[in-house]
C-alpha positions as CSV (number, residue, x, y, z in Angstrom):
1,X,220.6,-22.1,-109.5
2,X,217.1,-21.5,-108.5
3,X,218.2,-18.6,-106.3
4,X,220.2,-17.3,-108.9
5,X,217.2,-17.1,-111.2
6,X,214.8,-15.6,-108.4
7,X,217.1,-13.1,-107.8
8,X,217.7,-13.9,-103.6
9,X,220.0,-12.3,-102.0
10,X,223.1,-15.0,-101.0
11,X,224.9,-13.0,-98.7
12,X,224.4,-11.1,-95.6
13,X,223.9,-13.9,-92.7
14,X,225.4,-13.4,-89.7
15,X,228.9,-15.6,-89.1
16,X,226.7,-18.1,-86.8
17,X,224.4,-19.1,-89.5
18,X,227.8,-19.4,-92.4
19,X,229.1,-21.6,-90.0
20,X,225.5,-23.6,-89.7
21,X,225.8,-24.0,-93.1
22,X,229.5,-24.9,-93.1
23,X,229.2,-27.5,-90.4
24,X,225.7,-28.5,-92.6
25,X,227.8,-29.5,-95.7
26,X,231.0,-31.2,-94.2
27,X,229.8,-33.3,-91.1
28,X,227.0,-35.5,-92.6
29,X,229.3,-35.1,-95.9
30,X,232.3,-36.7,-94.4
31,X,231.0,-38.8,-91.4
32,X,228.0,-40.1,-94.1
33,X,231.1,-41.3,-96.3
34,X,233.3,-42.5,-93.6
35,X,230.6,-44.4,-92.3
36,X,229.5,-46.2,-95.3
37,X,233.2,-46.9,-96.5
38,X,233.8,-48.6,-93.4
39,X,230.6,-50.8,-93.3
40,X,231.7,-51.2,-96.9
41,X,234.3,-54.3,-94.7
42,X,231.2,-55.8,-93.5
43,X,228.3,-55.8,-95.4
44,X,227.8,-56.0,-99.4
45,X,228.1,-52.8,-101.4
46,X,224.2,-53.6,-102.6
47,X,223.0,-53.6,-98.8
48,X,225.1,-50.0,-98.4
49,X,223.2,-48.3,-101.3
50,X,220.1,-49.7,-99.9
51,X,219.7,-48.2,-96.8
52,X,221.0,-45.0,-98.3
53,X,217.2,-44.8,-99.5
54,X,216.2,-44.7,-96.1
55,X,217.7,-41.5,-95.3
56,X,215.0,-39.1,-96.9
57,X,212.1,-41.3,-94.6
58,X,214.7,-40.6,-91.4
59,X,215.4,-36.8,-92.3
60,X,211.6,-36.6,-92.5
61,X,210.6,-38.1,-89.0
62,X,213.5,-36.2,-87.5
63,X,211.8,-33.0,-88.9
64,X,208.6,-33.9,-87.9
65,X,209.5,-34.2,-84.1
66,X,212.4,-31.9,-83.9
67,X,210.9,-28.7,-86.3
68,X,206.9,-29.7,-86.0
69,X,207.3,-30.2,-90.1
70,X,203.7,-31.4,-91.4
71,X,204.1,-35.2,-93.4
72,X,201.6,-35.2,-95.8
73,X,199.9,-38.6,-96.9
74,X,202.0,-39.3,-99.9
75,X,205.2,-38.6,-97.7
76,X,204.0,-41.2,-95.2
77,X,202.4,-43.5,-97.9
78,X,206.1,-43.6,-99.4
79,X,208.1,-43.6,-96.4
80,X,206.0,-47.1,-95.2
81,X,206.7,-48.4,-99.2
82,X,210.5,-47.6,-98.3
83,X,210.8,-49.2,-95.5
84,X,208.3,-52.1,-96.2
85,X,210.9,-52.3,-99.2
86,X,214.1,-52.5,-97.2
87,X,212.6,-54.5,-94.7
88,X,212.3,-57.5,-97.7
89,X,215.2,-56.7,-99.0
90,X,217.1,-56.9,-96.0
91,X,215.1,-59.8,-95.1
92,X,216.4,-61.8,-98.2
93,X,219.9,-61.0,-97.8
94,X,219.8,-62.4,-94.1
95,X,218.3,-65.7,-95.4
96,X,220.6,-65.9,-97.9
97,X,223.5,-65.6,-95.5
98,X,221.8,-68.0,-93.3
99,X,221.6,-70.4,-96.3
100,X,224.1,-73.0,-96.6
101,X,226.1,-72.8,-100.1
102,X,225.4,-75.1,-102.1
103,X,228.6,-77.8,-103.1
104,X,230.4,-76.7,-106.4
105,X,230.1,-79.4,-109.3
């Protein structure tokens, strides 16, 4: 929508770059879902949609060493609060497992 109300053009790339943008949209699209559906067998739903918030910290370093993309101090201030968050989180739910049940009454 946003480059509908700038006015940019939409049209006009070369074949390569429609096919970028294909391959852009299905592959992390599909594999992404395929991925978590099957880990969905092993680990709790909750643990699934947590590390999903860990994707925007990994896109981030991956730009950073593959493009040279500058992280600002908030980015990196948020990106340790994410992971420091996941880390507990993750933490938690591998002392719990550990955890014997307790006996029903």
């Amino acid at each position: 929508m946003y480059n509908v109300g700038i006015g940019a053009d939409m049209t006009g790339y070369p074949p390569r770059e429609w096919l970028v943008f294909a391959g852009l949209a299905i592959v992390p699209t599909v594999f992404g879902h395929l991925i978590f559906n099957w880990l969905l067998r092993y680990v709790k739903p909750a643990t699934i949609s947590m590390s999903v918030l860990a994707e925007p910290v990994g896109a981030s370093v991956l730009g950073f060493f593959l493009f040279g993309e500058a992280l600002g101090a908030w980015q990196l201030v948020g990106g340790a609060f994410v992971i420091a968050g996941l880390t507990l989180y993750m933490r938690s739910e591998a002392e719990a497992y550990d955890r014997p049940a307790e006996p029903a009454s």
